[in-house]
Residue, then its C-alpha position, 0 to 999 in steps of 0.5 A: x407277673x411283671x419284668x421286675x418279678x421274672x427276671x430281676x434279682x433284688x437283696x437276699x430274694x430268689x426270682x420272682x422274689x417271694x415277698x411283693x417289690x413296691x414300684x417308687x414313683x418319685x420321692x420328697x422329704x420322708x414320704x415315697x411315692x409308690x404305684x397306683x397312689x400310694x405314699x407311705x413314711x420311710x422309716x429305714x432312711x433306704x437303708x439307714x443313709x437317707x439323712x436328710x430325706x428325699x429330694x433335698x434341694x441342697x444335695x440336688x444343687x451339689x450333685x447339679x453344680x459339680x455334673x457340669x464340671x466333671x462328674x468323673x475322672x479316675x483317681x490313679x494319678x490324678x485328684x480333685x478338689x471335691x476329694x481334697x475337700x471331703x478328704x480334710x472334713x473326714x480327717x477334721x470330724x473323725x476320732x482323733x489320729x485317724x488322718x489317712x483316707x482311701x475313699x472306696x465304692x461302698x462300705x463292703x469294700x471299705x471292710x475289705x480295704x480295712x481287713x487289707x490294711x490290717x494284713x499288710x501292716x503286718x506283713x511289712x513288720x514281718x509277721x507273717x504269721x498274723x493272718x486272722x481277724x478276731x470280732x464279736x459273734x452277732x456283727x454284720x460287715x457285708x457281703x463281699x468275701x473278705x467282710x463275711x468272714x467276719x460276719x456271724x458265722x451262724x446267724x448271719x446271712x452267710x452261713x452258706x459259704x462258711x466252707x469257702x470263706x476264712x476261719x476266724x476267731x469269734x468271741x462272746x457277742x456284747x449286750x447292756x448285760x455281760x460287759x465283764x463276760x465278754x470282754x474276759x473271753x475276748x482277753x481269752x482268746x487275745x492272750x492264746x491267739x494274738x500272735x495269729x490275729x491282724x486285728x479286731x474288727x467290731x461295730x461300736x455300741x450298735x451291731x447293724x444287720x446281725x441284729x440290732x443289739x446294742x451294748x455299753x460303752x465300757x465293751x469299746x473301752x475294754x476292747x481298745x486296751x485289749x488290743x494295745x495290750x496284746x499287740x492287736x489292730x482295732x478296726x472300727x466298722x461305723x458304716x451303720x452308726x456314722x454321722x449321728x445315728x446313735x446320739x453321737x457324731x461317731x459310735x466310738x464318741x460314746x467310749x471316747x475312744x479312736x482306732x486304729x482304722x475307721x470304716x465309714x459308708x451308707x450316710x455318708x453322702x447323705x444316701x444319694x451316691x454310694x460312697x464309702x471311705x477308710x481311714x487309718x492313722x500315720x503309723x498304720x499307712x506309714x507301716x503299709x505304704x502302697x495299698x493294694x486296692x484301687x476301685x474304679x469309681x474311687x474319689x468320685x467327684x459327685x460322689x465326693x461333692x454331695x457327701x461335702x454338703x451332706x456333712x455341711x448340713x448335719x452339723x450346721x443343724x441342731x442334730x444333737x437336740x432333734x436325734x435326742x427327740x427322736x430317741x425319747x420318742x420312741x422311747x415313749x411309745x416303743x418301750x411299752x411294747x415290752x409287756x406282750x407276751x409275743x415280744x422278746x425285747x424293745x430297743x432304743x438308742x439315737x434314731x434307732x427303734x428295735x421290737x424283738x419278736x419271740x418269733x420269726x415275722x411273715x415279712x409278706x404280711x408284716x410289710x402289706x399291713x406297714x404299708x396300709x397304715x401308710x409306712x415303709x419298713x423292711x422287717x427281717x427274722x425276728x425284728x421290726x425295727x426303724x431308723x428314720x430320716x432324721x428330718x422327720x416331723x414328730x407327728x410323721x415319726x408316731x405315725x411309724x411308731x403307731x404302725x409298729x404298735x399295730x404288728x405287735x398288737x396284731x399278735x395275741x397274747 
């Protein structure tokens, strides 16, 4: 075995992790480069932020034209233009109201910064007594303290610490199916309980990491006037649904609908620097007034300017119209795999492809046949999904949809 194997954690793996760690060599436009020849399509866009691809001349410029100025500098007491600038486009193409920004490290820390938010509005109006959060079950939020506790608490990654971490109310998980169902429980549990909730906290349209389910529009909906009604915060996670993933600018654009605090991360800078940002609206930061959080690496300049190009460059491109291809796509070549008896559901929204299995997958196996057929996915539990770069090419995209074809049809029915 090598170093890599003996003595380097990777995500959710022991050491030596027990599912093979491909060496990457270089990278350009959707392709990686991996040891000894191999080149396969990234089709997880590094975890949903690469939307540009690799090697983008125009990101390269930015982090290269801001290094020989300065590529740091803390932000306690001191600014930058780069902040200001990002600071100003987040608060021009965001919902509307949300014109407050903290700019965080990565998003875990932006749902920590937005669950601290919820709780010191709250204290400083002298409730005291609303110290909880309310979300949906199947919700992924990260992996720090604060954002597990309000991930799933039985089907999520972090089931183990359930005896350390805060309880908090969980209500019906959303689908295309059980709207009026689940937003009767949520106004159940908000009725008996919002005198104890600081909050609610939900990813909108998609739920990420916790599995991939994608619900209607009219659960965001329901879900804003619930909160105004029973006197509730609504924070919205778009760490994963940001920046055009689902046919729309923002996740809550599908609803037409703002919250009240806004989590944004992952493409946020086009995948190149880790990067996150909240944001909330006048009252809420009026209400908190001195936040209680301050990162090191807050408002990094490089960070800051290449996620001022990256957002340049989606939206002077035609993202709407190529998301949209994208999506009929897969669409076309994904929704067949309904019919096998190993499949338990296809999903498709914007540049996202989900195949649901009936069965656990052997990632091992999975990933080495993926990457036979010349494609990088990084399939979990029952799902083999993709969300690739929204550069890629249309023969490029088949290319993934063919291999995930290929998972399936290895199954017999």
């Amino acid at each position: 075995m090598n170093f890599d194997d003996q003595h380097i954690w990777h995500p959710y793996a022991k050491i030596p992790n027990a599912v093979p760690t491909y060496l990457v060599e270089s990278a350009e436009h959707v392709y990686l480069n991996l040891e000894g020849g191999k080149r396969v399509i990234d089709g997880m866009s590094s975890w949903w932020s690469m939307i540009h691809g690799y090697n983008n001349p125009v990101l390269n410029q930015a982090i290269k034209d801001q290094i020989d100025s300065v590529s740091h500098v803390m932000f306690g007491g001191l600014t930058h233009q780069p902040a200001i600038d990002l600071c100003q486009l987040l608060i021009q193409i965001t919902p509307p109201g949300l014109d407050k920004v903290f700019l965080a490290d990565s998003g875990s820390v932006s749902v920590e910064v937005s669950l601290k938010m919820a709780l010191q509005y709250w204290y400083n109006k002298g409730r005291i007594d609303k110290t909880h959060f309310v979300t949906p079950r199947g919700g992924y939020h990260g992996d720090t303290f604060g954002a597990m506790s309000v991930c799933d608490p039985e089907n999520g990654m972090h089931h183990l610490f359930q005896g350390v971490l805060t309880t908090h109310y969980f209500v019906t998980k959303p689908n295309l199916k059980n709207t009026s169902i689940a937003l009767a429980d949520l106004k159940k549990v908000l009725k008996e309980s919002h005198n104890n909730i600081a909050a609610m906290i939900l990813e909108p349209i998609v739920q990420g990491a916790g599995g991939m389910n994608i619900y209607e529009p009219e659960y965001l909906k329901g879900a804003r006037s619930l909160c105004d009604t029973f006197g509730v915060l609504l924070i919205v996670d778009e760490i994963a649904t940001g920046f055009g993933r689902t046919g729309k600018l923002f996740g809550c654009e599908h609803a037409n609908i703002s919250p009240d605090i806004l989590c944004l991360g992952k493409a946020l800078t086009g995948g190149y620097m880790t990067m996150a940002a909240t944001l909330s609206t006048a009252e809420v930061a009026e209400t908190v007034g001195v936040l209680m959080h301050g990162p090191t690496f807050m408002g990094n300049p490089l960070s800051c300017s290449v996620a001022n190009r990256s957002i340049d460059l989606l939206l002077s491109s035609d993202w709407e119209n190529r998301i949209l291809q994208i999506e009929n796509i897969m669409k076309s070549e994904l929704l067949t795999l309904k019919k096998h008896k190993s499949v338990s559901d296809v999903r498709v929204i914007g540049a996202i492809g989900v195949v649901e299995f009936e069965s656990p997958l052997d990632m091992k196996v999975v990933q080495e046949e993926l990457i036979e057929n010349g494609v990088w996915l990084r399939p979990y539990g029952k799902l083999l999904y993709t969300m690739p770069p929204y550069v890629i090419k249309d023969e490029e995209l088949l290319t993934i949809t063919k291999a995930m074809s290929a998972i399936v049809n290895s199954f017999k029915d």
